[in-house]
N, CA, C and O atoms as a MOPAC input file, in Angstrom:
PM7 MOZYME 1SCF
protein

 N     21.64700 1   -19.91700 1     3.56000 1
 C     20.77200 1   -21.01500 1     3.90300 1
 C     21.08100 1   -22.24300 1     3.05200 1
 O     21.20400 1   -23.35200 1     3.57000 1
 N     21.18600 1   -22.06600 1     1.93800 1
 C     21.92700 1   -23.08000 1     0.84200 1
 C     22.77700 1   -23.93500 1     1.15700 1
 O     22.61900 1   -25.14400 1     0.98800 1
 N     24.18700 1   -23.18500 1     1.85700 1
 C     24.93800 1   -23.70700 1     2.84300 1
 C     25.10800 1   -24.52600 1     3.37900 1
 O     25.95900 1   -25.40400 1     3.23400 1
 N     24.03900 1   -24.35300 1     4.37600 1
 C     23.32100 1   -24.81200 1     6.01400 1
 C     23.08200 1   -26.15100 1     5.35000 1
 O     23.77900 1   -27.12700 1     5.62700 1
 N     21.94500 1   -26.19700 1     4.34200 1
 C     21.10600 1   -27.55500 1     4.11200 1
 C     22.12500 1   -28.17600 1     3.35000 1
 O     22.05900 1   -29.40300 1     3.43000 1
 N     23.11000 1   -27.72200 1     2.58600 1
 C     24.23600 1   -28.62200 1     2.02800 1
 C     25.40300 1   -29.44100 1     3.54200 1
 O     25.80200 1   -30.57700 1     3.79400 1
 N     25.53100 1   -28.24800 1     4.10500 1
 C     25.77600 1   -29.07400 1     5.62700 1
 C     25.10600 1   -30.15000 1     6.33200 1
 O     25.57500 1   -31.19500 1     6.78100 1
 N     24.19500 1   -29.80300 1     6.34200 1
 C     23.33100 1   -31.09600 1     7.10800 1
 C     22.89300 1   -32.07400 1     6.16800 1
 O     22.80600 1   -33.25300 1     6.51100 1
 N     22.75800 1   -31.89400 1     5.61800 1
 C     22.66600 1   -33.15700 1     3.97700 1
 C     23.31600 1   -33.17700 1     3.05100 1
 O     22.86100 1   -32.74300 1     1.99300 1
 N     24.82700 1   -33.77700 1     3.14400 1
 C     25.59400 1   -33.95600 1     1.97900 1
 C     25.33900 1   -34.33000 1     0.85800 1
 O     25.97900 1   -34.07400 1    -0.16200 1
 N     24.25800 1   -35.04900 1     0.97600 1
 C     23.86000 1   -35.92000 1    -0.18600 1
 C     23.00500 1   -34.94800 1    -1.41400 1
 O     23.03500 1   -35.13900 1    -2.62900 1
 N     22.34300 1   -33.99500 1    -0.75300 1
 C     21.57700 1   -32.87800 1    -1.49400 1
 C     22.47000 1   -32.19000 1    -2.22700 1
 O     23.29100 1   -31.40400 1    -1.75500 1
 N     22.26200 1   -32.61300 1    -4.02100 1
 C     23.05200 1   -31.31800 1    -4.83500 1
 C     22.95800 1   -29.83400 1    -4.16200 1
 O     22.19600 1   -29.29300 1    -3.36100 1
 N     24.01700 1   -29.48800 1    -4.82700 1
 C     24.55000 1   -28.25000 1    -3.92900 1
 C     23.65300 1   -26.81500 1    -5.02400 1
 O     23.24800 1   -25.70600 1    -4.67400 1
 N     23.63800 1   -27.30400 1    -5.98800 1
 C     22.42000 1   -25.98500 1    -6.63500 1
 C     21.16400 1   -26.53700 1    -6.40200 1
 O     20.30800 1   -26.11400 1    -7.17900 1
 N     20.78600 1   -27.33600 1    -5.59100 1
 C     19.03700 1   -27.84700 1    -5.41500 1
 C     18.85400 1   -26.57900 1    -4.54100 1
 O     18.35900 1   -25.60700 1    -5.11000 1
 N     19.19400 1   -26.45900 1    -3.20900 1
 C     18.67300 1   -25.27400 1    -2.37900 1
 C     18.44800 1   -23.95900 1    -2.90200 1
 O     17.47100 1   -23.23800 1    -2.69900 1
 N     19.56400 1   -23.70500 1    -3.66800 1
 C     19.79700 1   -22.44100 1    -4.20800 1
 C     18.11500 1   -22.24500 1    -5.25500 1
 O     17.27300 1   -21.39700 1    -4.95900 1
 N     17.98000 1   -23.10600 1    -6.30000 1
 C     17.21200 1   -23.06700 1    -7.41800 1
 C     15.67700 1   -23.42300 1    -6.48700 1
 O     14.59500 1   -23.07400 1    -6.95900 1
 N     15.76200 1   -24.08200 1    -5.26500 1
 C     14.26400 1   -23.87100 1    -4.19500 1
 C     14.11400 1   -22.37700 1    -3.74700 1
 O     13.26500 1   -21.61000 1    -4.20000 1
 N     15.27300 1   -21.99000 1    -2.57300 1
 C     14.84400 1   -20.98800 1    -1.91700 1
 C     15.42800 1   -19.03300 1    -2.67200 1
 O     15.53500 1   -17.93800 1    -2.12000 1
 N     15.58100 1   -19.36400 1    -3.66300 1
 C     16.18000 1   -18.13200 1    -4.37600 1
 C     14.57000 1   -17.91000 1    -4.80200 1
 O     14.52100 1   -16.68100 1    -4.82800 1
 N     13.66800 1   -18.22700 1    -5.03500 1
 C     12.23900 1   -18.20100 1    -5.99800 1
 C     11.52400 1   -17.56400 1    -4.45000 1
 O     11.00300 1   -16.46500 1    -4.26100 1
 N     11.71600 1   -18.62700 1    -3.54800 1
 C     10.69100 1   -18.41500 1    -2.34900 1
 C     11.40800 1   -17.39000 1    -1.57100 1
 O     10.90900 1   -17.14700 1    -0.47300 1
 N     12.42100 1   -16.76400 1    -1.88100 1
 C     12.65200 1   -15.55400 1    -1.08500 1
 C     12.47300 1   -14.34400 1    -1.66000 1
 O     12.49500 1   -13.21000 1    -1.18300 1
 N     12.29200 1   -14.75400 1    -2.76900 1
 C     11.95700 1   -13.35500 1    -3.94900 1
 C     10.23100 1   -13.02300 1    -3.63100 1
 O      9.65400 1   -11.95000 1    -3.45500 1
 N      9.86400 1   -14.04000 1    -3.64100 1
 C      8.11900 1   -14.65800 1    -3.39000 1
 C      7.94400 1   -13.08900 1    -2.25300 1
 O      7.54900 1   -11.92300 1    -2.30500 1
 N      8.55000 1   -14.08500 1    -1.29500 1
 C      8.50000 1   -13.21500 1     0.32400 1
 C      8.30100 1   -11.96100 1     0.17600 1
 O      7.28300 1   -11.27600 1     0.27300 1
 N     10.00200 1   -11.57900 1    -0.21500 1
 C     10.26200 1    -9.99600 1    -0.19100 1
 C      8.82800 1    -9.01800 1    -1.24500 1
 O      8.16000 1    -8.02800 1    -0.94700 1
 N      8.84700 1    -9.79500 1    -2.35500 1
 C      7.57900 1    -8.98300 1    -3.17200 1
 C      5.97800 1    -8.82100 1    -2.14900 1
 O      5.19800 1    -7.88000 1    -2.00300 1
 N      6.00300 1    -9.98800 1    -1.69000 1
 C      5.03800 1   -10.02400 1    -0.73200 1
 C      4.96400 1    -8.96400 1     0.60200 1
 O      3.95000 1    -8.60600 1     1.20200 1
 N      5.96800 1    -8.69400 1     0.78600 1
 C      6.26800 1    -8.26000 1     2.18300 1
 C      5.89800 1    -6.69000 1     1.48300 1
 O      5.16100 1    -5.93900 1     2.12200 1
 N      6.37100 1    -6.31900 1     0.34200 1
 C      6.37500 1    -4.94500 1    -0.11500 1
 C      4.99200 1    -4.80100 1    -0.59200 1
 O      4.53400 1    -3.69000 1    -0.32500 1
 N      4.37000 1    -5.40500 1    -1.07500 1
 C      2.83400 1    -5.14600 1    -1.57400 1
 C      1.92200 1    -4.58900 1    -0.71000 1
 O      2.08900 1    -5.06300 1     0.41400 1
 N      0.95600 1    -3.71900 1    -0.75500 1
 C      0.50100 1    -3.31100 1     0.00500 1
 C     -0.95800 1    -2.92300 1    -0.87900 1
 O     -1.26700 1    -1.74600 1    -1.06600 1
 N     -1.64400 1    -3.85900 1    -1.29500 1
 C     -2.90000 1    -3.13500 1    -2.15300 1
 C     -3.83800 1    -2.32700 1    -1.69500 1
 O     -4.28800 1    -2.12700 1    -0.56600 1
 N     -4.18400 1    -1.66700 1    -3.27900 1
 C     -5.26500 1    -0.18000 1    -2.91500 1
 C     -6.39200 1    -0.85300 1    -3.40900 1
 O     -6.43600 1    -1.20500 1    -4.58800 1
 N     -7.48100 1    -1.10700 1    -2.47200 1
 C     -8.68400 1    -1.38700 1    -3.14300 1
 C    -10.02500 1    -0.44400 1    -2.69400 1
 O    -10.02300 1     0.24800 1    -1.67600 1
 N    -10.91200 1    -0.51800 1    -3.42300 1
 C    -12.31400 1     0.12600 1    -3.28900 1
 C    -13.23300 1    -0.71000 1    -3.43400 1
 O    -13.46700 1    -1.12300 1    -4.57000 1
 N    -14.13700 1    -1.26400 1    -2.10600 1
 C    -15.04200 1    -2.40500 1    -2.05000 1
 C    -16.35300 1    -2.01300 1    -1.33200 1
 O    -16.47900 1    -1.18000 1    -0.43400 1
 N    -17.19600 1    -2.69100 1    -1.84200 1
 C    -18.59600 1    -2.48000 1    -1.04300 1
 C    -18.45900 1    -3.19600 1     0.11100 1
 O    -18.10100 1    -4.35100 1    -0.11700 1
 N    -18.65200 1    -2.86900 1     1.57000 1
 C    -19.08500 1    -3.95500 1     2.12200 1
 C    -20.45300 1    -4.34300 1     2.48300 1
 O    -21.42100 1    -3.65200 1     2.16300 1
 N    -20.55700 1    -5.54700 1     3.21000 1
 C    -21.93200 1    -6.37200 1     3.30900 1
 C    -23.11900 1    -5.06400 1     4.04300 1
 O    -24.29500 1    -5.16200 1     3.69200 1
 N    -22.81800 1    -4.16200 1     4.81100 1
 C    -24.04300 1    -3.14000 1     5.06900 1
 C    -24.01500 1    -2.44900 1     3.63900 1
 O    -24.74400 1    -1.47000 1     3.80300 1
 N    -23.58600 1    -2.43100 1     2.37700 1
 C    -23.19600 1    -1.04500 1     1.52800 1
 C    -22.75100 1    -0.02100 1     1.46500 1
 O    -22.75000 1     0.90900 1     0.65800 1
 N    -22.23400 1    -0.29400 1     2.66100 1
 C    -21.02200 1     0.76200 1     2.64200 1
 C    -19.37800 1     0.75600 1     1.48400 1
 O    -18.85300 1    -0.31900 1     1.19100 1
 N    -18.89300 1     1.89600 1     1.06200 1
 C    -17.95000 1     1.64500 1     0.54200 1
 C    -16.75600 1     1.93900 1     1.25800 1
 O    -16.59600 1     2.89700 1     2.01400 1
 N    -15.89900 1     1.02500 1     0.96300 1
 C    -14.63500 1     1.22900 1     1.93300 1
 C    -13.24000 1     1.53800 1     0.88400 1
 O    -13.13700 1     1.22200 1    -0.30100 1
 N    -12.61600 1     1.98400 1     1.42100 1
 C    -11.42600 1     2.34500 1     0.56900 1
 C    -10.38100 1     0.94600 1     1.67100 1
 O    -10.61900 1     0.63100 1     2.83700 1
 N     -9.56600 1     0.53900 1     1.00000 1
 C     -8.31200 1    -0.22600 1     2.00600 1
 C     -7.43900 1     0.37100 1     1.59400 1
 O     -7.58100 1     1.10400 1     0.61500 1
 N     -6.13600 1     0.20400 1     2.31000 1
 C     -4.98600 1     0.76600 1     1.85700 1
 C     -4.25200 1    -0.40600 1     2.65000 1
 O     -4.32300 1    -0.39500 1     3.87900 1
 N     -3.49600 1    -1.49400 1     1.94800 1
 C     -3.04600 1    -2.43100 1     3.26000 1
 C     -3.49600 1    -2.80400 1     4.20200 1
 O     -3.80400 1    -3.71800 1     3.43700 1
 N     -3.92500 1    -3.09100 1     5.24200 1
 C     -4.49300 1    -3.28800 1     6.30300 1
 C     -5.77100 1    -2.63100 1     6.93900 1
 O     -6.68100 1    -3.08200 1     7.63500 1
 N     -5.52100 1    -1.54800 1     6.49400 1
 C     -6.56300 1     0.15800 1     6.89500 1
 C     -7.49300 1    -0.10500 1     6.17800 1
 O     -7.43100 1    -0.72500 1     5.11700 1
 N     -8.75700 1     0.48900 1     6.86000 1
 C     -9.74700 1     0.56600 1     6.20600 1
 C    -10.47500 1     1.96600 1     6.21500 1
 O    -10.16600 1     2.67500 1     7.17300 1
 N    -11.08000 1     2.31600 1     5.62200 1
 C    -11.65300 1     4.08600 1     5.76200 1
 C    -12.89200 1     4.15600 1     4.96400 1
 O    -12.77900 1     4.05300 1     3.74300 1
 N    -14.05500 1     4.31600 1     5.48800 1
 C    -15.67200 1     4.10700 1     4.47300 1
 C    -15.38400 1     5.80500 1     3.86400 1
 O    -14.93500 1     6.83400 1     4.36900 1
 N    -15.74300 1     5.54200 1     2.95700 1
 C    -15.36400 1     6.23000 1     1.50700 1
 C    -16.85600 1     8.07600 1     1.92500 1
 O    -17.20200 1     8.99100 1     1.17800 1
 N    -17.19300 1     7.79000 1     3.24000 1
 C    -18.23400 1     9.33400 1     3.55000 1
 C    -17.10400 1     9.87900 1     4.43600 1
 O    -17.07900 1    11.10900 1     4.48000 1
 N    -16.28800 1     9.32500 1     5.05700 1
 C    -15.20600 1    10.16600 1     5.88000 1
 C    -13.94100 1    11.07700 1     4.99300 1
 O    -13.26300 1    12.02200 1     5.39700 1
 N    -13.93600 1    10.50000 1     3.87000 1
 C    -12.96600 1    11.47200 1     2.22600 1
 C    -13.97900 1    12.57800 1     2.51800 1
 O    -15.18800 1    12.67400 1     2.73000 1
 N    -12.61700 1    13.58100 1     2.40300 1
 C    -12.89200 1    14.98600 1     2.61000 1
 C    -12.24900 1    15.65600 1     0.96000 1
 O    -12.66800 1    15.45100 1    -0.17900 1
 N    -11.47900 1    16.21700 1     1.28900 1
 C    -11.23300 1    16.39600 1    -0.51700 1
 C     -9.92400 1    15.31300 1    -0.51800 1
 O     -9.41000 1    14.67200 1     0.39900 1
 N     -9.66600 1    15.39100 1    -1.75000 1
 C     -8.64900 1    14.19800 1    -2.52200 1
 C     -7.86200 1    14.53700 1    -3.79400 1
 O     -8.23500 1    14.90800 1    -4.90700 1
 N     -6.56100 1    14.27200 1    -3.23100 1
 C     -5.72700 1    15.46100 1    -4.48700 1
 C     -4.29200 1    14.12700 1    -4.67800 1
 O     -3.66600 1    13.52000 1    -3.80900 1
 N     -4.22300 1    14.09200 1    -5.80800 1
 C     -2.91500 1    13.67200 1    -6.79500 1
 C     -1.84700 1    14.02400 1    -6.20000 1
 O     -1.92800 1    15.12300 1    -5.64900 1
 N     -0.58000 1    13.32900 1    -6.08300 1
 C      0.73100 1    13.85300 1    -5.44600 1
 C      1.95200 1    13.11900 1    -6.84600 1
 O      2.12700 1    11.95600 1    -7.21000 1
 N      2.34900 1    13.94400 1    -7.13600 1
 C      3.01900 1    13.38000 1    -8.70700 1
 C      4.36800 1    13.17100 1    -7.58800 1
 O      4.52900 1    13.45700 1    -6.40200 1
 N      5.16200 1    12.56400 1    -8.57400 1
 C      6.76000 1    11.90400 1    -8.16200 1
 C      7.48300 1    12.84900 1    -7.65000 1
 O      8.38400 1    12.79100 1    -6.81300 1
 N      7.05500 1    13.66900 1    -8.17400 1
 C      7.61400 1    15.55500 1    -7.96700 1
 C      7.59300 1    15.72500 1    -6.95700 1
 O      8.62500 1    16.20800 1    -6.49200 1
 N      6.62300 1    15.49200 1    -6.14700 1
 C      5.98700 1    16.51500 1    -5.20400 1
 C      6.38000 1    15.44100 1    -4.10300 1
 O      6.67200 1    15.88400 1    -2.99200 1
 N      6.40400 1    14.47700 1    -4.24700 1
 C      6.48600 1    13.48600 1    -2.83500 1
 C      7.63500 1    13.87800 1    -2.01200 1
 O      7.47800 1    13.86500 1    -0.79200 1
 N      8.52400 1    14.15200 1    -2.39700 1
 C      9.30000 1    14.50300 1    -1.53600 1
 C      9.32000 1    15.69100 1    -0.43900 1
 O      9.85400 1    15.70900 1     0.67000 1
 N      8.30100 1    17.02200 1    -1.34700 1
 C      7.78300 1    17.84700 1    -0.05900 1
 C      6.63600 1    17.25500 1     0.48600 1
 O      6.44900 1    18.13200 1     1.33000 1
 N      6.11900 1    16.81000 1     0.59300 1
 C      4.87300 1    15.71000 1     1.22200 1
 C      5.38800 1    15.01500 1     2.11900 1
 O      5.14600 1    15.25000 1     3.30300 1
 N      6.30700 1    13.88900 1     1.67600 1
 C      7.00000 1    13.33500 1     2.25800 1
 C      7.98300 1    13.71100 1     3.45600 1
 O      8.17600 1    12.85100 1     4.31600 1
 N      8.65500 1    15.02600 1     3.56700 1
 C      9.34500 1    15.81600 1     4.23100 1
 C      8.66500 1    16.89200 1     4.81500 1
 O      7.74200 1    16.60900 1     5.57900 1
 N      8.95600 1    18.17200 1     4.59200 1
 C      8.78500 1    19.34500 1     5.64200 1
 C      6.67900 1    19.36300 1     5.50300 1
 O      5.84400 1    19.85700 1     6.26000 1
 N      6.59600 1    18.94900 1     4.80400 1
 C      4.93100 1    18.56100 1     4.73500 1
 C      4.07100 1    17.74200 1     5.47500 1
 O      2.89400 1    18.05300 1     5.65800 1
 N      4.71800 1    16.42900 1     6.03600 1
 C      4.35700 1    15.66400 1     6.47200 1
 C      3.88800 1    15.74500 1     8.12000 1
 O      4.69600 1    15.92300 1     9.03100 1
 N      2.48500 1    15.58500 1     8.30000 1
 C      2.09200 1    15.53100 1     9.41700 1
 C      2.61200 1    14.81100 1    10.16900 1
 O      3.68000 1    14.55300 1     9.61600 1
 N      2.58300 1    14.29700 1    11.08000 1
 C      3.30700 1    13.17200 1    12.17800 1
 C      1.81400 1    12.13400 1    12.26200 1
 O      2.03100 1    10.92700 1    12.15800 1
 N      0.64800 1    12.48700 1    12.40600 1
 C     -0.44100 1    12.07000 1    12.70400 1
 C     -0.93000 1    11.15800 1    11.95800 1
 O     -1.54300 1    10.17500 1    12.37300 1
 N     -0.56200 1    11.56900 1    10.15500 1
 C     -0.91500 1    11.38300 1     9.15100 1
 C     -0.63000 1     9.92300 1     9.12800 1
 O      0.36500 1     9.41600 1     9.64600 1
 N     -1.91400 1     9.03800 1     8.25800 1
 C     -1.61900 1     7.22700 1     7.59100 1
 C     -0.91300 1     7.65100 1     6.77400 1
 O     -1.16200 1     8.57500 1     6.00100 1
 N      0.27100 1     6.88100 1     6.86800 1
 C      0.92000 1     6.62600 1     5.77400 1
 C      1.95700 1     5.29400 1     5.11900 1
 O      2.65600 1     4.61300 1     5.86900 1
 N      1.92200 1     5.15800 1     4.15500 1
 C      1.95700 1     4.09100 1     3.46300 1
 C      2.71400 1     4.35000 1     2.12900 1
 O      2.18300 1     4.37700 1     1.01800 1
 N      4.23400 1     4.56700 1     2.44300 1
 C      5.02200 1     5.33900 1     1.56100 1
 C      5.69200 1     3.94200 1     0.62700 1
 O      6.52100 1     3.40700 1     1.36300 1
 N      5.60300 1     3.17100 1    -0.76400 1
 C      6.33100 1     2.76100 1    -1.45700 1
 C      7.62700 1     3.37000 1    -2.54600 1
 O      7.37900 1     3.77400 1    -3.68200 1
 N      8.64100 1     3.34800 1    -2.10700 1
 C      9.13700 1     4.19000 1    -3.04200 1
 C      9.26100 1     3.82200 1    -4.41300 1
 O      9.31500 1     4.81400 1    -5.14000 1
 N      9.33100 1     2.61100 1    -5.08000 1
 C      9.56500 1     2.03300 1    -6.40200 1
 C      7.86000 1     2.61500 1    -7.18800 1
 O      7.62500 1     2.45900 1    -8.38600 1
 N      7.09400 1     3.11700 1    -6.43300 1
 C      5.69500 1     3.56200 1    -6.94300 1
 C      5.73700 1     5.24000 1    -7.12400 1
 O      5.80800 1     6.10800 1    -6.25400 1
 N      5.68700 1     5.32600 1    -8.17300 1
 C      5.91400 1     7.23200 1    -8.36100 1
 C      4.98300 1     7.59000 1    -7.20000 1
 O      5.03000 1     7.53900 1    -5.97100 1
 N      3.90600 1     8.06700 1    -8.37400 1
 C      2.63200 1     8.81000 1    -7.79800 1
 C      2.17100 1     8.32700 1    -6.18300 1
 O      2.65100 1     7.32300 1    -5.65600 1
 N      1.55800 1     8.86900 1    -5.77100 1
 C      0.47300 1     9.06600 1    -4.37100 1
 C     -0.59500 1     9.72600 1    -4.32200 1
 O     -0.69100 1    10.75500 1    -4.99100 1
 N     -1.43200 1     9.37200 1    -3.67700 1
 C     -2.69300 1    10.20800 1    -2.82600 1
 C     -3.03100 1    10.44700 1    -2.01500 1
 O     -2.74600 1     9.85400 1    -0.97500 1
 N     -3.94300 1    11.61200 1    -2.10500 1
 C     -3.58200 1    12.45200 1    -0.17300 1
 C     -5.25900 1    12.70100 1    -0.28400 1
 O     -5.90300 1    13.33000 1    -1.12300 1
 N     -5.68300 1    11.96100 1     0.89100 1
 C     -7.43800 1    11.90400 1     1.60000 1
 C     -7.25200 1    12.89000 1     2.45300 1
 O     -6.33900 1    12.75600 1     3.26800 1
 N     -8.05400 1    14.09100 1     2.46900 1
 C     -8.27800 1    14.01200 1     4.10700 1
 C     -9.36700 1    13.86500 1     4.25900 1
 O    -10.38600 1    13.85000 1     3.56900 1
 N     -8.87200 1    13.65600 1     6.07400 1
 C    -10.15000 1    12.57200 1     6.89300 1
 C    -11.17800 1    13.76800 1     7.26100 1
 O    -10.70600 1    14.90500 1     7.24900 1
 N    -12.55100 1    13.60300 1     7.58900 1
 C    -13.42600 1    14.28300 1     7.49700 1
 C    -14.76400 1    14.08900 1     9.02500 1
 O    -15.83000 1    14.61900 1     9.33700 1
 N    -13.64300 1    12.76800 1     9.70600 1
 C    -14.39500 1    11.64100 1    10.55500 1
 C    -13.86100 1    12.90900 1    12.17800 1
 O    -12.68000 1    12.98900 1    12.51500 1
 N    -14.75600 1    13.55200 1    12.76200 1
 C    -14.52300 1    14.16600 1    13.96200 1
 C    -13.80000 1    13.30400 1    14.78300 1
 O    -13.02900 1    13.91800 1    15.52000 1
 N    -13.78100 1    12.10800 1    14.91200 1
 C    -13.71100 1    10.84500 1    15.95000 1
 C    -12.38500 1    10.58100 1    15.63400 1
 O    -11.67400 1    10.27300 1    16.59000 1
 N    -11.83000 1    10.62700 1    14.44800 1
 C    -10.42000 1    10.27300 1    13.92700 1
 C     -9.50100 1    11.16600 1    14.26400 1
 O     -9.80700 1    12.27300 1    13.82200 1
 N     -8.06700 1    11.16000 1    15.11900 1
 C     -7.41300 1    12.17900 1    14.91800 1
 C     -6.19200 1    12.17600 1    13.96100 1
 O     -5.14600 1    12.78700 1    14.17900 1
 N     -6.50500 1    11.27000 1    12.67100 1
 C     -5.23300 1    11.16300 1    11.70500 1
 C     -6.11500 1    12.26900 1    10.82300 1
 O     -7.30600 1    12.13900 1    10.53900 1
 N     -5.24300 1    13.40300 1    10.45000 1
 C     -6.22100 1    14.72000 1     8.86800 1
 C     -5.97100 1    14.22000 1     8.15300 1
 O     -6.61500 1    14.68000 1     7.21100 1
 N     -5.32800 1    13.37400 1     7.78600 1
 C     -5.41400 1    12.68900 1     6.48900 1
 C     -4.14700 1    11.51100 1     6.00900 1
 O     -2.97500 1    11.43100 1     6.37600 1
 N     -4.85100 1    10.76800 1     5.15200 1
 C     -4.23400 1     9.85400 1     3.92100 1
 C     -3.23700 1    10.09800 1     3.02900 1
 O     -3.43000 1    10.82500 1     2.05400 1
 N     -1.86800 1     9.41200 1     3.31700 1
 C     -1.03700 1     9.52400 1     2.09400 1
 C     -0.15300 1     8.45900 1     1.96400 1
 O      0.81600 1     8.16400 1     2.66400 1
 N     -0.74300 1     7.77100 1     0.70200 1
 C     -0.32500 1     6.20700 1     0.02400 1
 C     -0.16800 1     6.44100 1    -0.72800 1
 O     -0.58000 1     7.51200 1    -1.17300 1
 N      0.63800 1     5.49100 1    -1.49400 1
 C      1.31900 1     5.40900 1    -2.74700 1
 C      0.41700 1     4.33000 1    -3.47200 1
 O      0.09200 1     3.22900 1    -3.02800 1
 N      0.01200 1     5.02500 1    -4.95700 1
 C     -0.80800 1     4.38700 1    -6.08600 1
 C      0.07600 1     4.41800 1    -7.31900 1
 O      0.98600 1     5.20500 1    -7.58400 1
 N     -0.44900 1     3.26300 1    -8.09900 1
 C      0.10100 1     3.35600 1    -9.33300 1
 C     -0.54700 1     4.39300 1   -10.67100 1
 O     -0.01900 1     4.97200 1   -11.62000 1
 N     -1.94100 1     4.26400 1   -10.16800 1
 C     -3.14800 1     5.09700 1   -11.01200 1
 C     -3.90400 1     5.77500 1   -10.20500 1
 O     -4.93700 1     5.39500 1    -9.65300 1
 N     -3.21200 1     7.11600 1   -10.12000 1
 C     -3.96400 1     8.25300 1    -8.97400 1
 C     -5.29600 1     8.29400 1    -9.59300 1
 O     -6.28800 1     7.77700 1    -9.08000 1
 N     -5.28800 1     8.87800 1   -10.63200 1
 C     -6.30600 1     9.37300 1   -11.59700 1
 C     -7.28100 1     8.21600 1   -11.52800 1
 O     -8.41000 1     8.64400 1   -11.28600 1
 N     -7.24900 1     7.18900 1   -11.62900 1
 C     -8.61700 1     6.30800 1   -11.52700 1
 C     -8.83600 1     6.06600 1   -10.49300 1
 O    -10.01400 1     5.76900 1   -10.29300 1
 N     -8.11400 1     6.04700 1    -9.55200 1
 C     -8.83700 1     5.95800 1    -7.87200 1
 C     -9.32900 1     7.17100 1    -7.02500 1
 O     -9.95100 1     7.23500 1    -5.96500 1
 N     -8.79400 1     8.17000 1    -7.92700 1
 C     -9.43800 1     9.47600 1    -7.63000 1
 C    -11.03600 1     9.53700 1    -8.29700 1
 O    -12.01400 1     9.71500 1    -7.57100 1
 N    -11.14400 1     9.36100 1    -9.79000 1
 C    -12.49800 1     9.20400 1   -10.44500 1
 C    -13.50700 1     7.65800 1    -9.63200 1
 O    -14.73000 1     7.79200 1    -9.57300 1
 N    -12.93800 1     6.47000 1    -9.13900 1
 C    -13.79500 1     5.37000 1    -8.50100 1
 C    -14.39100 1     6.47900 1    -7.45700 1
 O    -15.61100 1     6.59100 1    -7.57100 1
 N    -13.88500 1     7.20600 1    -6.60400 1
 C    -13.87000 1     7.83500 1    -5.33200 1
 C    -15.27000 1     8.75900 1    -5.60900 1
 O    -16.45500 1     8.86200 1    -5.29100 1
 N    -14.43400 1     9.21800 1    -6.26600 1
 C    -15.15500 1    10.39000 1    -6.93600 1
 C    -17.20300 1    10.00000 1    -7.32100 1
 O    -18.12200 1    10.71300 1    -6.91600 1
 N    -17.32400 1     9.02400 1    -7.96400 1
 C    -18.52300 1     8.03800 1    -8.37000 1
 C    -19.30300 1     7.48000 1    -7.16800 1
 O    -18.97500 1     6.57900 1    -6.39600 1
 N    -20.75200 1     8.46100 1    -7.20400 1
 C    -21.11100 1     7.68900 1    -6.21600 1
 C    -22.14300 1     6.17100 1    -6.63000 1
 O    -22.68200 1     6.29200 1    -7.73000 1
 N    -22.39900 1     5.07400 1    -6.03800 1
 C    -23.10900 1     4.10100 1    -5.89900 1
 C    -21.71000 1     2.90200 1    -5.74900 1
 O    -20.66000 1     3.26000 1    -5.21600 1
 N    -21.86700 1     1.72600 1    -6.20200 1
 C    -21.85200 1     0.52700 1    -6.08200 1
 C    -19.81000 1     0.59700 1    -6.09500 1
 O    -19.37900 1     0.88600 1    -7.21200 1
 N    -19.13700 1     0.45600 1    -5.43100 1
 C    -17.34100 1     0.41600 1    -5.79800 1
 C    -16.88800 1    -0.44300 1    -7.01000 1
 O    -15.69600 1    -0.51000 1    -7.30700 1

């Protein structure tokens, strides 16, 4: 792209593009890979778990178990439901595995990648306010 805009505008130093769009493509790609885990009340009081886009109120968690770096790969492989949310980062060790508890849902369960199983297992775990 650097290139391109040195093509069509000679006049533009030739490391200006580079030192613009080298920052804003790094921006992107980090962006594009993020996928946050949050635990929020919403406006009825309900608590919701997100996982990226997904949302899941925190009475449909059925049990909830730790998946170490170890283990992802049988999880990940001959383990893996077809049905199952999932939300695999690989640069993120750990994961966690929900299952769903919601009759109405036909995904059995949750498996995303966390940085801190252990405290989103104990938020979960806590009942009142997220």
């Amino acid at each position: 792209m650097a290139f391109e805009v040195n093509l069509g505008h000679p006049g533009v130093p030739g490391w200006l593009p580079i030192a613009v769009l080298t920052p804003l493509v790094a921006w992107w790609l980090v962006r594009l890979g993020a996928a946050r885990v949050t635990l929020v009340e919403s406006t009825g009081g309900e608590r919701l778990l997100r996982v990226g886009t997904a949302r899941l109120p925190v009475r449909f968690v059925g049990s909830a178990e730790a998946v170490t770096a170890a283990d992802k790969r049988l999880v990940l492989g001959p383990g893996l439901d077809p049905a199952a949310y999932l939300v695999h980062r690989p640069w993120v060790g750990p994961m966690v595995r929900l299952s769903i508890e919601d009759p109405d849902d036909p995904t059995p369960y949750w498996l995303f990648s966390v940085r801190r199983p252990g405290k989103l297992l104990d938020a979960l775990a806590r009942k009142g306010p997220a």
